[in-house]
Each structure stands twice: as structure tokens, then as C-alpha cells.
N, C-alpha and C positions, 0 to 999 in steps of 0.2 A: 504494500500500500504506500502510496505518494503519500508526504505531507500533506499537501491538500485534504486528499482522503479524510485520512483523519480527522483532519480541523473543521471538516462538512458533519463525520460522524456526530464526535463532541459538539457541535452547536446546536444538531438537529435532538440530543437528548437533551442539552441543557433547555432546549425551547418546551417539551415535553415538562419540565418539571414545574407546571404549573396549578392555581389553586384554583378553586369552584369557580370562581370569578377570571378565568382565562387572563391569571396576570401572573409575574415571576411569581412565584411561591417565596413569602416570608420564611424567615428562622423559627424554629419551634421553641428549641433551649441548646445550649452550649452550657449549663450548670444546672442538674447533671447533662449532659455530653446524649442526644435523643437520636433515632433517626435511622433505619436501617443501615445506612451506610456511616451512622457515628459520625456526623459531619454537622448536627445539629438542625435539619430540615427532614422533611417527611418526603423526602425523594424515594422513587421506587424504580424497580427495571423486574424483569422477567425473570429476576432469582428470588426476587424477593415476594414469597408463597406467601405470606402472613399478611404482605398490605399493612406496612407500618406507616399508615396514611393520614391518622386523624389526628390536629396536635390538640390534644384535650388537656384543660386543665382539672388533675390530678386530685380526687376526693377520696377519704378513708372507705367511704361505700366502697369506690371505684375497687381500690386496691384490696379489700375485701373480697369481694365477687372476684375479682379476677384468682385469688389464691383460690378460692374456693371451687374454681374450674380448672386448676393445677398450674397456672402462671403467676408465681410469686413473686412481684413487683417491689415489695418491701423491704424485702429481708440480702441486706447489701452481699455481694459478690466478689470482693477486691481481686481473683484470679480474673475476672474479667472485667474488673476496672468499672465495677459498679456499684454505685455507692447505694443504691436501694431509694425506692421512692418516696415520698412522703405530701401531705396534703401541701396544696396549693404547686405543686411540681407541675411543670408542661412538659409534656410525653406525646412522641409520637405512638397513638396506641394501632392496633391492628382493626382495618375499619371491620371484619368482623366480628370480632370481640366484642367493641362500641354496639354495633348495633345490637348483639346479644345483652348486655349487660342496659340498652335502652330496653328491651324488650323484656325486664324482670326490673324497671327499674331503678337502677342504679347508674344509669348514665352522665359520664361528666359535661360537664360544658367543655365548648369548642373555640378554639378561633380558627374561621374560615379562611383568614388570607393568610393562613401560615399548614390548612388543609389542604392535601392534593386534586384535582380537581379528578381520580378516580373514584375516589370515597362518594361522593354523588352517581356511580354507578353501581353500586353495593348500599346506600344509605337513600332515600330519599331528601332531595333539596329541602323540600319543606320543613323537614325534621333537621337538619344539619343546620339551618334558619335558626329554629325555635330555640336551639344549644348555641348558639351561638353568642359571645361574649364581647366580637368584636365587630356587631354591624350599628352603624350611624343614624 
């Protein structure tokens, strides 16, 4: 592959990572460190099976529910450089997840321009709306 190549590949994914509102995708969090790709944005590609796409801000419900379906968000990791979640955290969660843990109730709020604009094909707009923490 020519240089070029590449610099067409890289532009056409960075345009792709964009939020429900068809604009760059905001940063979720860089403390703790969020993001499938650990980069601090709710960017996704075709490896990433879980859809770590909603940056939700982070409730003990949340982190709750989530253990209690076998993904323990809390309880820090330091072999992977994770310090464990805690209330009021932004996390990229799995839009799965979200919508499961909305559909028993426990759903966190959202901010949409820092959500991928995939998660509105797994989540309904209206509902991603309603959670939402950063619309005007």
C-alpha cells in the first residue's frame, strides 16, 4: 500500500467515528482512561463485538446491574490498568448492556455528542433523547 492508501484508509475511519448527531464524536473520559480502544472516546471498528458505544454517566444502580449480569465495573483491576468504577464516572458502556439494564430499569444517563452514532441502531433515538444529559 502507497502512503496515500493509507492516509484515504485513516481519514475514511476517523470520519466514521461519529455521534447520533452526525458530528466528530466528543471524548467520553481520559480519568479513568474509557473506550474500546483506551483512547478515551466511544470509537468502535469491527472487532469491537460488545459496542462500547454509549458514554453514560456512571450510577451505583448502573454498576450494580451490571455485576449482577457478570460485568464487574467496580471492583479495580490494576493488571489491567483499571482502577474500577465509581458513581458519577463516564464510561463508554456496551450499547447492549444500556439498553438491557434501561429495560429493568437501571439505566444511566447519557451524553449524546460524546455517543457513537451506532448506538441509535441498537437503542432507539427517542430513548437515547430522554437519557440524555447533554441536549440544549
Amino acid at each position: 500500500m502507497t502512503g496515500k492508501t493509507i492516509k484515504n484508509i485513516r481519514m475514511r475511519k476517523k470520519m466514521s467515528q461519529i455521534n447520533v448527531f452526525d458530528e466528530p464524536i466528543n471524548e467520553c473520559c481520559s480519568n479513568p482512561i474509557t473506550g474500546y480502544f483506551r483512547n478515551g472516546f466511544c470509537h468502535t471498528d469491527k472487532h469491537d463485538r460488545g459496542l462500547h458505544i454509549v458514554c453514560s454517566l456512571i450510577t451505583e444502580d448502573f454498576l450494580s446491574f451490571s455485576k449482577s449480569r457478570g460485568n464487574d465495573l467496580s471492583t479495580p483491576k490494576p493488571e489491567f490498568n483499571f482502577p474500577g468504577l465509581k458513581d458519577g464516572d463516564s464510561w463508554c458502556v456496551c450499547a447492549e448492556r444500556w439498553k438491557e439494564a434501561y429495560e429493568h430499569g437501571f439505566a444511566p444517563k447519557i451524553f449524546l455528542r460524546r455517543t457513537h452514532k451506532k448506538a441509535s441502531s441498537i437503542i432507539d433515538i427517542e430513548i437515547l433523547k430522554e437519557f440524555a444529559v447533554d441536549l440544549n
